[in-house]
Residue, then its C-alpha position, 0 to 999 in steps of 0.5 A: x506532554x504539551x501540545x507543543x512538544x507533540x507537535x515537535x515530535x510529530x514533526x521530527x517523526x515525518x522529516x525522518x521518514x521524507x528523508x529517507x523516502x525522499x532521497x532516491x525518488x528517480x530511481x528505475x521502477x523494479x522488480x518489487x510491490x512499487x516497482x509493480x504497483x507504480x507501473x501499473x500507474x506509469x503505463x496508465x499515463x502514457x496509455x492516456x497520453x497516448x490514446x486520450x483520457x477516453x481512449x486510455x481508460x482514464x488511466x486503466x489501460x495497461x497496454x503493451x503488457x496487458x489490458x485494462x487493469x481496473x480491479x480496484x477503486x479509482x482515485x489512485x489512477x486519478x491521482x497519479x494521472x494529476x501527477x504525471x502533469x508535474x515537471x518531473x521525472x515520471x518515477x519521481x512523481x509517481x513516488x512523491x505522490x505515494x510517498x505523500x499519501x503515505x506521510x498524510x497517515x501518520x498527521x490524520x492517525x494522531x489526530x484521529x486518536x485525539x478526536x477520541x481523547x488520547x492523551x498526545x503523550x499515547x497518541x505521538x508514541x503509538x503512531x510513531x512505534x507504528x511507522x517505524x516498522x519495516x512493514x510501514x516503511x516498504x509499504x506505507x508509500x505504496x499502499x497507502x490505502x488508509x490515509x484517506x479512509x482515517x481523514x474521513x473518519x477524523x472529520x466525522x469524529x469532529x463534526x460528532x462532538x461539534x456545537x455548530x455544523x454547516x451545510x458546507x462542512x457537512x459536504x466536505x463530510x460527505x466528500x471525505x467519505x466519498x474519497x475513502x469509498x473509492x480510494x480503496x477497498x479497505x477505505x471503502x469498508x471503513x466509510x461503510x463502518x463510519x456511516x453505519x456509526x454516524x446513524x447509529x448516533x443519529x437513531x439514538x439521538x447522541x448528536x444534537x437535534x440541528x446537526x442530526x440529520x444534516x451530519x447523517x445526510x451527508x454522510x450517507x450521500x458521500x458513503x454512496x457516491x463512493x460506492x456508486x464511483x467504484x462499482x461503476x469503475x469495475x464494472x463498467x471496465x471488467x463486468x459484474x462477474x468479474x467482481x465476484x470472480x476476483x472476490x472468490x480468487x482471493x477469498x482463496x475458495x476457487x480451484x487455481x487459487x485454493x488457499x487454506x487457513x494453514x496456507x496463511x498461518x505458514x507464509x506469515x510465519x516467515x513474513x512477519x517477523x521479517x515485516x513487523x519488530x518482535x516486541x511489535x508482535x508481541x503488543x499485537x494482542x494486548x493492544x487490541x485487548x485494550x483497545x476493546x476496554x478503552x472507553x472512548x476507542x472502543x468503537x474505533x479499536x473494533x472496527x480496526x481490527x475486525x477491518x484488518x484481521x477480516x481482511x486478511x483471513x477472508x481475502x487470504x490468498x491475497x496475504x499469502x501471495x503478497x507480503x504487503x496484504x498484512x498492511x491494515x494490521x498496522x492502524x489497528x495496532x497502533x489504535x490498540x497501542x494508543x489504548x494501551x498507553x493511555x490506559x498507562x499513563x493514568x497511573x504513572x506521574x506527569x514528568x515521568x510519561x512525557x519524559x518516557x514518551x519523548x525518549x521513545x520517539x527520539x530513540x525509534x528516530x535516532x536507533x531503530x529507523x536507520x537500523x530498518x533502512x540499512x537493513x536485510x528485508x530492506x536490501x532484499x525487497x527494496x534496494x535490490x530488486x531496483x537492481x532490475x530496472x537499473x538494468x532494464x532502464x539502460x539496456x532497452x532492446x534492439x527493435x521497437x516492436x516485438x517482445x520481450x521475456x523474462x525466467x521464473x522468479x520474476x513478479x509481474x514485471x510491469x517496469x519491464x513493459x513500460x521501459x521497454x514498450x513491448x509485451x512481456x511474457x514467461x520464459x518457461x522453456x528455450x525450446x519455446x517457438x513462439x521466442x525469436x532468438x532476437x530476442x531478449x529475456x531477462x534473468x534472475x541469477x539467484x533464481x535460475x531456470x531448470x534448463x540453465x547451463x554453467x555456459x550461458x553465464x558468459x552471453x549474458x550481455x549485461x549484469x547487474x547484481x542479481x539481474x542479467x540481460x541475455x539475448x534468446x539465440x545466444x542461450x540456446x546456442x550456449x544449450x546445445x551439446x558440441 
């Protein structure tokens, strides 16, 4: 395959995905992952706004709904705050910024790929099976937790094979891995990796003599910038003991959250075949398998997947209360499906692999993407839950001050907080005296509450698909016998 037609492939892979990411960027946050991920980022801005860079948190402060919110690395919070300055609605720049996070990974994994020698006729097909995903496309725009990490780790693979590097370039180096550190924890494992490996080529004198110390230099110095930007933003917000708290939390060691390895197995039984296509499953293990016997991806198919499955086993209360935790699995298979392909292609004709390559794009464009955004897992978590803040966006309480409620069923409804500017707590019970009957609470209808009778349904003030909005006083009076 030419680079030429690559090229052109590649850029029919990202016009698809912005379309279809594209066209509804100023709908109302909901009830899901980006309806809860991205208020958390709303609430930061209108904190700062509100309060001041300082008094604001610089971003971290989630007020009315809770505190300070700093249990992750930072440049999201900074990014989305640059954001906010654009002449937009603030759900479309939140989404236009995550939605470019999510297409710069598809670019920065091929080229990637190429820096370690993948044919284009591997590299294109492998990340483009990987980015047609349902998993990918639900959540390639809200994690988007490793487009900076896979950048950094393509400028070190440059600069590696490179004849000449400048002092300049060695920062930018530096400051590439230095993103990645505070950009999120798995870009902060994977800076780790990258830095480990760069002073391994170092120690074992496979970089050139001039350009040893100063690519290694300024690997490490931006490697540690990173580190020392994050810890000092956790910290510095939550303490040290709260780090360590979060880490067992999630770890699934801890009493409230204990979560077994039978815990992780049953939850993605039912997740993954919903996130992930059958055949994608089943070139999971032979793709890693191959990336381990490529010759020139073998370091980088290790530290994928060692990054990812570690990940998710050890962090796994985390994948069993959310589907998106998984998503690390997808680099490390489209590395392995990279390897795969490529190891092919040296047995097959010329005509026959960029023929073959080229229809596999076409057709993951043409067939199967329309197929994941037009279908089920994508109603269920994408186009309904927004439902929910359609409803909200147009229905805000009769008071300012106050709060609001929300039934079980419900995940963290930060959208909730945000258009409404009020604190949001649990329904749990009608009988709840702290809930003022002037108040309201917002219903999942599929998912009732054991004290729902057949009569509230007709107090609700508004509906909207599997949302409904009912004011407290008027379901308790609906709840008592005549």
């Amino acid at each position: 395959m030419s680079r030429r037609l690559a090229l052109w492939l590649l850029a029919g892979l990202l016009a698809a995905l912005a379309v279809s990411w594209f066209g509804d960027v100023s709908a109302p946050l909901g009830d899901n992952h980006e309806g809860r991920i991205l208020a958390r980022f709303a609430l930061g801005i209108d904190n700062v706004e509100e309060k001041g860079l300082i008094d604001g948190a610089l971003g971290a402060d989630m007020s009315p709904y809770g505190n300070i919110y700093a249990h992750h690395p930072p440049i999201p919070n900074w990014s989305y705050l640059a954001a906010a300055t654009l002449p937009i609605k603030t759900e479309a720049a939140l989404r236009v910024v995550s939605a470019l996070y999510g297409l710069v990974t598809i670019p920065a994994l091929v080229f990637l790929l190429r820096g370690f020698g993948v044919r284009w006729s591997a590299a294109v097909p492998a990340v483009a099976l990987m980015a047609v995903t349902t998993h990918f496309w639900l959540y390639g725009r809200v994690v988007g937790g490793i487009a900076l990490p896979i950048l950094a780790v393509a400028m070190a693979i440059r600069m590696r094979d490179a004849s000449t590097i400048t002092r300049p370039q060695a920062a930018l180096l530096g400051v590439s891995l230095a993103a990645s550190a505070a950009w999120s924890w798995i870009g902060l494992a994977v800076a780790g990796g990258t830095c480990a490996w760069l002073l391994w080529h170092r120690r074992h004198r496979l970089l050139e003599e001039g350009l040893r110390e100063r690519v290694a230099l300024g690997a490490a110095v931006g490697g540690l910038v990173g580190l020392g930007l994050t810890v000092t933003w956790v910290a510095g917000h939550h303490g040290v003991e709260q780090i360590i708290d979060q880490v067992v939390h999630r770890s699934g060691s801890s009493g409230g959250s204990a979560t077994t390895l039978g815990d992780l197995v049953r939850r993605q039984q039912t997740w993954m075949p919903a996130l992930f296509p059958n055949w994608w499953l089943v070139l999971f293990v032979p793709s890693v398998i191959a990336g381990a016997l490529h010759r020139r991806l073998r370091w980088l198919s290790l530290l994928a997947s060692v990054t990812a499955i570690g990940y998710v086993v050890l962090l796994r209360q985390g994948a069993v209360v959310h589907d998106y935790w998984t998503f690390p699995l997808l680099g490390a298979g489209a590395i392995g499906t990279a390897a795969l392909l490529d190891l092919a292609i040296d047995r097959l004709p010329h005509r026959l692999v960029t023929v073959a390559a080229s229809g596999v794009v076409v057709l993951l464009l043409a067939i199967h993407l329309p197929g994941i955004v037009g279908g089920e897992t994508v109603d269920d978590l994408h186009a309904q839950p927004r439902q929910a803040g359609e409803l909200v966006h147009l229905r805000a309480p009769d008071v300012e001050d106050g709060q609001a409620w929300f039934t079980p069923g419900i995940a963290t409804p930060r959208w909730l907080s945000w258009y409404w500017d009020v604190s949001v707590k649990q329904l749990e019970d009608l009988a709840d005296a702290r809930a003022s009957d002037t108040e309201l609470v917002l219903v999942r209808l599929d998912r009732l509450p054991s004290w729902w009778v057949d009569d509230m349904q007709s107090v609700l003030l508004a509906e909207q698909g599997r949302y409904g909005i009912a004011r407290i006083g008027d379901l308790r009076a609906s709840a008592r016998p005549d």
